[in-house]
C-alpha positions in Angstrom: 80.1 72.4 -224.2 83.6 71.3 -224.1 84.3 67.5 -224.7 87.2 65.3 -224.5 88.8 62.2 -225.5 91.8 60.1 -224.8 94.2 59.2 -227.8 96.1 55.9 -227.5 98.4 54.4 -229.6 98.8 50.9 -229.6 97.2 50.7 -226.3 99.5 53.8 -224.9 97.7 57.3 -223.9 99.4 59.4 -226.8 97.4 62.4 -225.8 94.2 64.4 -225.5 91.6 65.1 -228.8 89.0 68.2 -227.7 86.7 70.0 -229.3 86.1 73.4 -227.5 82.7 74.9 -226.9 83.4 77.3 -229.7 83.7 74.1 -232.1 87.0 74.6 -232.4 89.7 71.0 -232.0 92.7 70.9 -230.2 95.3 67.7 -230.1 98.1 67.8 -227.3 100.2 64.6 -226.6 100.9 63.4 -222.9 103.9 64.5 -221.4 105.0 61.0 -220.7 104.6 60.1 -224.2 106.4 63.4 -225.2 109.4 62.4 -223.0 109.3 58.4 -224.3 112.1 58.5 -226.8 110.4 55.0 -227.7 107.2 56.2 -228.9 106.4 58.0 -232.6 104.0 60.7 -233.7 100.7 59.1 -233.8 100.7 61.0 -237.5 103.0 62.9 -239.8 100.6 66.1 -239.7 100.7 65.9 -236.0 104.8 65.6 -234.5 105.2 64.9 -231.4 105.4 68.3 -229.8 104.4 69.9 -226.4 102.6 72.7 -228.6 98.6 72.9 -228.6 97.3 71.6 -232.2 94.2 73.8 -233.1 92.0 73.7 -236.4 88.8 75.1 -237.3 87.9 71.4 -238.5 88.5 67.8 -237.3 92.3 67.4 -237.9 92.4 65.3 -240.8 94.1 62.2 -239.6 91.4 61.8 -237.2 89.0 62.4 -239.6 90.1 59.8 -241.6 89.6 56.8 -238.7 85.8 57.6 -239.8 83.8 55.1 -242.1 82.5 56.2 -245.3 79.3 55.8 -247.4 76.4 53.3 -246.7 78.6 52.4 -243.5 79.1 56.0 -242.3 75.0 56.3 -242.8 74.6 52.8 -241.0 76.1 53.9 -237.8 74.9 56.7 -237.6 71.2 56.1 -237.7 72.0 53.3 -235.5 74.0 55.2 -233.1 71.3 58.7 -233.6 74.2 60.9 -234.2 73.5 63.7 -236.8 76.2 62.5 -240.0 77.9 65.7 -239.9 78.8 65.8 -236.3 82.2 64.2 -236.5 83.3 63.8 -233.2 80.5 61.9 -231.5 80.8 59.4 -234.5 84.8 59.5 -234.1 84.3 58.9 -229.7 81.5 56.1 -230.6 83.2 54.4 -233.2 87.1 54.5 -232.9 87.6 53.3 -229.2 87.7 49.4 -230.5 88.7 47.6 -233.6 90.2 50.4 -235.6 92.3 49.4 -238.7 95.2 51.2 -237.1 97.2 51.5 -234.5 95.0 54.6 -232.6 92.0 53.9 -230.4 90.0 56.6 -229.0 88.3 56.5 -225.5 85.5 59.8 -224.7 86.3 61.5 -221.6 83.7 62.2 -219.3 83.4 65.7 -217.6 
């Protein structure tokens, strides 16, 4: 099952966060933020490039929008998502009130 979500940085769609039915995560920013001369990388590790990004494992930058300890465990017996699965925490948690600057919203198919 593939599944989706919208990146935005400070409330602009950077791009497009998947993870592939084979588990595997790509990152690709928009076009139009690619051809904004005004807006940045949404991370060092991740340049704004029209290249695919692909890891075996949740790209770390995103990984690191995720909570930690007793607050990781909190949410996700409130929320019923298993503590390893990364991305349905990252979709349910990140699309409001993030520390930073990147929201993420979960596409639907």
């Amino acid at each position: 099952m593939r599944r989706r979500a919208a990146i935005y940085n400070n409330k602009v769609l950077a791009g497009y966060l998947e993870k592939t039915k084979e588990g595997e995560y790509l990152f690709q920013y928009d076009e139009e933020y690619l051809a904004n001369s005004e807006t940045s990388a949404i991370s060092l590790t991740l340049p704004k490039s029209e290249k695919i990004y692909r890891s075996k494992v949740l790209f770390p930058f995103f990984f690191g929008l995720l909570s930690e300890g007793v607050n990781k465990l909190t949410q996700c017996r409130l929320l019923k998502i298993d503590e390893e699965d990364h991305f349905s925490l990252l979709m349910k948690t990140a699309k409001i009130d993030t520390i930073g600057a990147i929201t993420v919203k979960e596409l639907s198919e």
